[in-house]
C-alpha positions in Angstrom: 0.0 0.0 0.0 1.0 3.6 -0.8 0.3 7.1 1.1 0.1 10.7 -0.5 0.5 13.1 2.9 -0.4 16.6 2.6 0.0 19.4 4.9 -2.4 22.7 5.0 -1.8 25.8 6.9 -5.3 27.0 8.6 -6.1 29.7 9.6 -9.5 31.7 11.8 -11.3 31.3 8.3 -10.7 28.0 7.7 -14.0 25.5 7.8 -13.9 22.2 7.6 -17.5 21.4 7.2 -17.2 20.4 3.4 -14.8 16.9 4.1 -17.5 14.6 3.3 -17.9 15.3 -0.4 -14.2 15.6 -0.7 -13.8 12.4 0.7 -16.1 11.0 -1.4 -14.5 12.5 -4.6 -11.1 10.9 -3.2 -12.5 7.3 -2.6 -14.1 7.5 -6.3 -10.5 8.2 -7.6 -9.3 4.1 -9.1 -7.0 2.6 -6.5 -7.9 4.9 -3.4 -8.1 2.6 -0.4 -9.0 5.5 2.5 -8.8 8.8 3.4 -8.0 10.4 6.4 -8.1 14.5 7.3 -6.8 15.5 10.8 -6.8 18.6 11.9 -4.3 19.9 14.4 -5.7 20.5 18.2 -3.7 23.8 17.9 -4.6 26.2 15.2 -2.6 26.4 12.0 -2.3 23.3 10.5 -4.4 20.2 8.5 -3.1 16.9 7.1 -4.9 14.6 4.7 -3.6 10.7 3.9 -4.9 9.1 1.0 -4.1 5.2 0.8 -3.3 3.6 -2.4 -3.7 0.0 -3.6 0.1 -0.3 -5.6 2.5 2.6 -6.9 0.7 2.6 -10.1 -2.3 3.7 -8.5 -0.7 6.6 -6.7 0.9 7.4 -9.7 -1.9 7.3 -12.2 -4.5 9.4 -8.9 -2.0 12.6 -9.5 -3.6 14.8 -11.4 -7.1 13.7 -9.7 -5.9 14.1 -6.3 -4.3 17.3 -7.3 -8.2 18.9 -8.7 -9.9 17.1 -5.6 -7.1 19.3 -3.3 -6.9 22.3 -5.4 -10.9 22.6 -4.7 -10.8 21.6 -1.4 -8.4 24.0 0.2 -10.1 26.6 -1.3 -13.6 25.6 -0.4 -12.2 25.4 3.1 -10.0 28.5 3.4 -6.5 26.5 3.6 -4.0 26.7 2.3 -1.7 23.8 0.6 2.0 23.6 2.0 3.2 20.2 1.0 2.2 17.2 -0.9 4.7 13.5 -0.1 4.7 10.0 -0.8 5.2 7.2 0.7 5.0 3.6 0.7 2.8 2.1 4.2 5.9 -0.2 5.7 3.6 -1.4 8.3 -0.6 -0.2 9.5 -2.8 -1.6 12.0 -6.3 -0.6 13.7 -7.5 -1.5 17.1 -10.6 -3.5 17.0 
């Protein structure tokens, strides 16, 4: 599995009530396993992780992903600071 991490800078303006529909775009991108969008408990900064099924999938989501956080961060006021990848070396969920 493969990760794209990236980082926002919020700010007073910044709403987040619009995630749902941009998580729904994400997961409709071929290849997208999950999303994630944490917000920081201090003001100032946002992260989103997408998970991807193999490298070709990440590669082949980056001009999707890009629209779908292009749209997003200006829907919600932030602003976009960074976008990595990565590949998962290891995940887990408590049950």
């Amino acid at each position: 599995m493969f990760a794209r991490v990236s980082t926002y800078r919020t700010g007073p303006e910044t709403v987040v009530d619009h995630t749902e529909e941009t998580v729904a775009r994400v997961l409709a991108i071929p290849g997208c396993r999950g999303v994630y969008f944490l917000t920081s408990l201090e003001e100032g900064k946002a992260l989103s992780v997408t998970l991807w099924e193999t490298t070709y999938a990440l590669a082949a989501s980056r001009e999707a992903a890009s629209a779908v956080r292009a749209d997003s961060s200006a829907e919600q006021a932030m602003q976009i600071i960074d976008v990595e990848e990565f590949e998962v070396a290891n995940s887990g969920l408590a049950g």
